[in-house]
N, C-alpha and C positions, 0 to 999 in steps of 0.2 A: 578269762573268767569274768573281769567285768564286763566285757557287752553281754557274756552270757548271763549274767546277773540280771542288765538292761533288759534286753530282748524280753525276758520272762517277767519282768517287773512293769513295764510300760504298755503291754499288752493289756497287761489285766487292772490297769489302771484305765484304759482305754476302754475295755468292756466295763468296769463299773460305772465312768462317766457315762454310756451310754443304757444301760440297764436303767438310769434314774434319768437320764436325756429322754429319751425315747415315748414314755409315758408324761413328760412336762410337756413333749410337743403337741403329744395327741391331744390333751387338753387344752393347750393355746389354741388348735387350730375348732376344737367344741365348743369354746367359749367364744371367741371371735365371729365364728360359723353362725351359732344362736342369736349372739349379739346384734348382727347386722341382720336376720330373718325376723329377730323383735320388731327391728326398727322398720324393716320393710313393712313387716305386718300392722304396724302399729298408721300405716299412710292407707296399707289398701283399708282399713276399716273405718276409717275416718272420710276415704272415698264412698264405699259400699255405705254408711250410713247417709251422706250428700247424695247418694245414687238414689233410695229408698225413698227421700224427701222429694228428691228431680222427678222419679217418674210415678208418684201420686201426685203430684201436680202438673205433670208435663211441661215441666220448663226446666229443660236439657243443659238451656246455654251459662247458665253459672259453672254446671259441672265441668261443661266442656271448656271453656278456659281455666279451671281449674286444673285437671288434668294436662292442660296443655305447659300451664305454668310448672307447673311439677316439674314435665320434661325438660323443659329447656333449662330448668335451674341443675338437676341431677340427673340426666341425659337416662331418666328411666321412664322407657315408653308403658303407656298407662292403658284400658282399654276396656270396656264394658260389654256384658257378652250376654245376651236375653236368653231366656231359658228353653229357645229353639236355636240357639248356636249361632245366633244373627249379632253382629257387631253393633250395636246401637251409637258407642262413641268410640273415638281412639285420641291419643295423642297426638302421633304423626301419622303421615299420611300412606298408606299402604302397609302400615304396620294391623292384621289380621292373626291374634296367636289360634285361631282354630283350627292354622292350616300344620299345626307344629301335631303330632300325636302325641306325644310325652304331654303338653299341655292339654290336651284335649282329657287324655283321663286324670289328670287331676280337675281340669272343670268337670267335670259328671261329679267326679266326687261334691264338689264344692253346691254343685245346682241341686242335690239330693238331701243338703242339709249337715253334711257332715264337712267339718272343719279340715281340711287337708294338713298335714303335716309337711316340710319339705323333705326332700331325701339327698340336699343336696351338701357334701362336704366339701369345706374351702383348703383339701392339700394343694400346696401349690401346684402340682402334677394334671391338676383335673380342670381342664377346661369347662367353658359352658356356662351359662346364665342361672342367676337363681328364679325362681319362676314361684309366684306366691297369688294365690288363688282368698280371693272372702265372696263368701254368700250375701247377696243383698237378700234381706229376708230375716224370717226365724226358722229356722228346724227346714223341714218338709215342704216350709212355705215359700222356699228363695224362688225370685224370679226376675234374678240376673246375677250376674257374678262381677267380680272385682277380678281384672289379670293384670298383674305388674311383672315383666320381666327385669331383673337387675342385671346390669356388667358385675361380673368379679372379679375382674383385676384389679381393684384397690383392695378387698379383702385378704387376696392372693399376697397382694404385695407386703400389706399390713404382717400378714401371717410369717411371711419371710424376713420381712426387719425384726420382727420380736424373736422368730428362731437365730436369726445373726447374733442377736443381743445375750443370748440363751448359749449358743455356743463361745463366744466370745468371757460367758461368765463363767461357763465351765473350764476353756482353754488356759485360764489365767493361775486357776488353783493347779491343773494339770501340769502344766508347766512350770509353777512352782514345786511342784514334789517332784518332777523331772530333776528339775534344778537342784535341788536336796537330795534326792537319789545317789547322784553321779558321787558326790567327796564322801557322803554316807556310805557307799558300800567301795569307795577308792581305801577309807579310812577302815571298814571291816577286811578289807581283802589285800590289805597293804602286810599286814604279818604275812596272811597265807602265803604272798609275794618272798618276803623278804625268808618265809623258811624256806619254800622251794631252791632260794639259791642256795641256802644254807647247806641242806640236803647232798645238791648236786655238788658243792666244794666239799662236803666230806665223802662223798661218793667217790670224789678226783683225787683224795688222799690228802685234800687239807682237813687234819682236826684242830685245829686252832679257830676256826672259825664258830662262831653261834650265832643263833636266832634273836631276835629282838623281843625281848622281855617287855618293853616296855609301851610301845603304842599300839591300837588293838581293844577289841572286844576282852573281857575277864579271861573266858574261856582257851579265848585264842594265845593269851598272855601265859596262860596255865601249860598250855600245849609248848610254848617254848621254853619255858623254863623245863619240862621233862624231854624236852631234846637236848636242850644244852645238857643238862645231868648224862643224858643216855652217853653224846658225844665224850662229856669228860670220864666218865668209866671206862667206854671202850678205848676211849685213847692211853687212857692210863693200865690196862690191860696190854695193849700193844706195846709200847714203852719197856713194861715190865717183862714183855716177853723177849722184844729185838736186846735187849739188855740183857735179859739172860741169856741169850743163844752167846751175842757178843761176847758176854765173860766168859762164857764157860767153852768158849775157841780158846781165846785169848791165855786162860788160865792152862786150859791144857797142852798150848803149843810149846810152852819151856819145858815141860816134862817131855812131850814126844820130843822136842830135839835132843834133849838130856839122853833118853833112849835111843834115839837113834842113832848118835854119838856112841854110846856105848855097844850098842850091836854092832857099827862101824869095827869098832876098838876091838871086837871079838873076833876077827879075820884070822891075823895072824895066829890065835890062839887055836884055832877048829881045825881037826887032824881030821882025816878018811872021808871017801866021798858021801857019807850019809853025813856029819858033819856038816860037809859045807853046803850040802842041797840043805839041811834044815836053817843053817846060817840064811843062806839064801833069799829062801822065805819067813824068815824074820824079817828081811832089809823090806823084803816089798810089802809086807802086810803096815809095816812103818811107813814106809812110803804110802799106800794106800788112807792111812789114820791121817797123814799129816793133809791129803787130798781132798778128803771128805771135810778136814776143820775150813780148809781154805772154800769149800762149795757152800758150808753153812752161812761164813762169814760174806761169801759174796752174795746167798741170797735174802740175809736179812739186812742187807746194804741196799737191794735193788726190790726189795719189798716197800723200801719207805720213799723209792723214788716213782712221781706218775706224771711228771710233765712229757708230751709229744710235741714232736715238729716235722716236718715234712724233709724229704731228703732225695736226694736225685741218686737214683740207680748206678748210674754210670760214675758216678768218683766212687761208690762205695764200692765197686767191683775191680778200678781201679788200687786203689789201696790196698782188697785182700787178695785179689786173684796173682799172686806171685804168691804168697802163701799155701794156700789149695793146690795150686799146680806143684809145689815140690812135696807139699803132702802125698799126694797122687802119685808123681813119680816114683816116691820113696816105698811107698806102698805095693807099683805094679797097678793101677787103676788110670786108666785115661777120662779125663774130664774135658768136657765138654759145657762151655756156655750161651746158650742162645735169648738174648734178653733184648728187647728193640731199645735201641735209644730214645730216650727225652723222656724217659717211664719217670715217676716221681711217688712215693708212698710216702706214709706218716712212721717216722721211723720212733720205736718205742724208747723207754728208760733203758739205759747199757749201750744201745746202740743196737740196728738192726746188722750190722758187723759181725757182732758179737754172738748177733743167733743165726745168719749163716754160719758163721765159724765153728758155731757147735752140731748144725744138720750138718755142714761137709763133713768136717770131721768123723763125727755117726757111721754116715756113710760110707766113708773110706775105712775107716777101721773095722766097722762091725758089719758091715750087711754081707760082708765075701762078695763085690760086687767088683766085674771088669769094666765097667764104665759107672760114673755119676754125672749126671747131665741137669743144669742148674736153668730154668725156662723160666720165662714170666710173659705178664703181659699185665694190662691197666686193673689195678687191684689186686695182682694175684705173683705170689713166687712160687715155684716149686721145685724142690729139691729131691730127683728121681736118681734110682740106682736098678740094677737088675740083678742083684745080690738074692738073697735067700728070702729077704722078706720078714713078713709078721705074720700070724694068726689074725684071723677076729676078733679074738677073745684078746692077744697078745696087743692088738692096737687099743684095745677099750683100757688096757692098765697100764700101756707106752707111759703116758704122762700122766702117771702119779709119781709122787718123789720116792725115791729108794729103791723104785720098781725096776730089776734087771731082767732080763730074758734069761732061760737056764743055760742058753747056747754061747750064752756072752759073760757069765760068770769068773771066767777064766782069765778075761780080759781088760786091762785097768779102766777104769770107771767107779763114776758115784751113784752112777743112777739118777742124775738130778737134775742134769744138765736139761733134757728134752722135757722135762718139769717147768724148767727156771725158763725156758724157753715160750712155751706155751704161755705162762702166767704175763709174760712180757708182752706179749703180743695182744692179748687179752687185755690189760691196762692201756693198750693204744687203740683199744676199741677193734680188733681185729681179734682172726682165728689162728689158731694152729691145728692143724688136721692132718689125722693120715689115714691112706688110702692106698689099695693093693694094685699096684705095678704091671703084678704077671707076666714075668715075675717080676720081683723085685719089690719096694716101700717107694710108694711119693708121696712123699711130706709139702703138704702144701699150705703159703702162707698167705692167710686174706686180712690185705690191710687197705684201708681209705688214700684215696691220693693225697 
């Protein structure tokens, strides 16, 4: 965010120095331009009046070491032009401006009485001589003219030291608020910094953390203080709620064993086969309460955990696959693992153990499936069976908590398992997905290497 700050900021400090640049220039080079056309002007009519006086007396040769003096001190060839286009003096020798056109109509102008203007600007870009024209004469009556050609490269040059100097003046303030920009918007953008991580730690399941109240724009200050607020509400909502869940396992696990002890106790006591089928199902509906306290308390244990670490495929398939496989057998289900070695994922909170062990499981017991076949490759697990399957409808409510199938109702379970599943994989920046087999469910796990 800071270069982008930069970027947009230095730009348009750039275009304002040059919005007020741009018009200083043209006037140094209008002023400079004028200035040295004054001064030209100011010699040829000082000539053109010594011209006036030379030829009503016809004695040329003052002027013409006059002129000649000129040149040699300011190397600007000088030259007198009769009012039929005939050279009467020059400076140097083969120096004729009536063979230039550009010259040529400004002398008509100048031989007609009328004062020529130059049309020459000194951008440094523009080559070419300044060329200044005076009428010997008055009005109508000249009858000869003044041509001085001037070099421009000391004008040029002139013009370019004072723009050096011009930018050089501007460069300094520029560079100064460069220099003040950078800690000036380090020091507005250092909160925005310091919430971003704030943010992303409570994003990761740290609420302990806050924003920096203290260094900062007002506003920016204001803004952290109503995160930290938001942070301690929701944390203290959470709190209150894993604490509820917690007590209210905890409180009701002495009572269910209390009763389940006594339903025990009631065995001996239960005569004739209705009797003991309702005994029966007392023990497993007990068994099922005590199952469901133990899923709550494990998932508000693994709700408050969100660190990841990376783990290698191959031990963790080691360790469970002697489990799975007597599951399977136990079952009548052959399993099958096809997983390449050296695979590596980011294994979640619980352990990613623990959420195969709850898709094999799934699968062996509830899909009615004769093979489960356990595949991966770089990012991906999946957990395939060719059992009965899901619906569309039945896979969009799989992973919600307490959601059973009606076909598996009969069968022990909490429903929360493929829930608690899901949310784990999710906190490790991964998916859990399912996907129809045909037949059969594959459950498929996308996690980061």
């Amino acid at each position: 965010m800071l270069r982008r700050l930069l970027v947009i900021t230095v730009p348009l400090l750039v275009a304002l120095v040059a919005a007020l640049g741009i018009p200083l220039a043209s006037a140094v080079v209008q002023r400079e331009t004028q200035t040295t056309y004054l001064d030209r002007l100011g010699d040829a009519r000082r000539f053109a009046s010594l011209a006036e006086s030379a030829l009503q007396s016809d004695r040329l040769l003052p002027l013409d070491f006059e002129i000649q003096r000129y040149d040699q001190l300011y190397d600007i060839p000088v030259a007198l032009v009769s009012a039929d286009k005939r050279v009467l003096l020059t400076s140097r020798r083969g120096f004729n401006p009536t063979g230039d056109p550009a010259v040529v109509a400004v002398l008509n102008e100048a031989l007609n009485g009328i004062q020529p203007d130059t049309d020459y600007s000194g951008w440094p870009w523009r080559t070419g001589p300044m060329v200044v024209v005076e009428p010997v004469g008055r009005d109508s009556e000249a009858v000869a003219a003044v041509v001085t050609i001037s070099p421009t490269g000391a004008l040029r040059g002139e013009i370019l030291r004072q723009w050096g100097l011009m930018a050089l003046a501007g460069l300094a303030p520029m560079l100064a608020v460069v220099a003040a920009a950078w800690p000036m918007s380090r020091w507005v953008l250092r909160p925005v910094r310091r919430l971003d991580e704030a943010t992303a730690a409570v994003a990761a399941g740290n609420l302990d953390v806050r924003a920096d109240e203290v260094g900062g724009p007002p506003e920016l200050r204001r803004l952290a203080r109503s995160f930290n607020t938001m942070v301690d509400v929701v944390g203290k909502a959470l709190n209150r709620q894993k604490a509820f869940v917690a007590d209210a396992s905890h409180q009701l696990r002495n009572p269910l064993a209390s009763l389940r002890l006594a339903v025990d106790n009631l065995s001996p006591h239960v005569d004739g086969e209705h009797g003991r089928e309702a005994h029966q199902i007392a023990v497993e509906e007990a068994e099922e309460m005590g199952r469901v306290l133990d899923t709550l308390l494990a998932a508000t244990r693994l709700d408050s955990a969100r660190s990841t670490e990376p783990v290698e495929i191959d031990q963790l398939l080691v360790t469970h696959k002697p489990a799975w496989q007597a599951l399977a057998a136990k079952s009548g289900v052959d399993l099958e693992i096809d997983v390449p070695p050296g695979l590596t994922m980011q294994e979640p909170p619980g352990g990613l153990g623990s959420v195969l062990d709850e898709l094999v499981s799934n699968a062996i017991r509830l899909a009615n499936a004769t093979k489960v076949r356990i595949t991966g490759k770089p990012g991906e697990l999946h957990v395939v069976d060719d059992g009965d399957g899901l619906t569309a409808e039945e896979r969009e409510q799989a992973l919600q908590r307490f959601w059973r199938a009606t076909k598996h109702q009969n069968i022990a379970g909490t429903g929360m398992g493929l829930a608690i599943c899901a949310e784990l994989i999710e906190s490790a920046g991964g998916t859990l997905t399912l996907h129809d087999a045909g037949p059969g469910l594959d459950v498929k796990v996308a996690l980061s290497a």
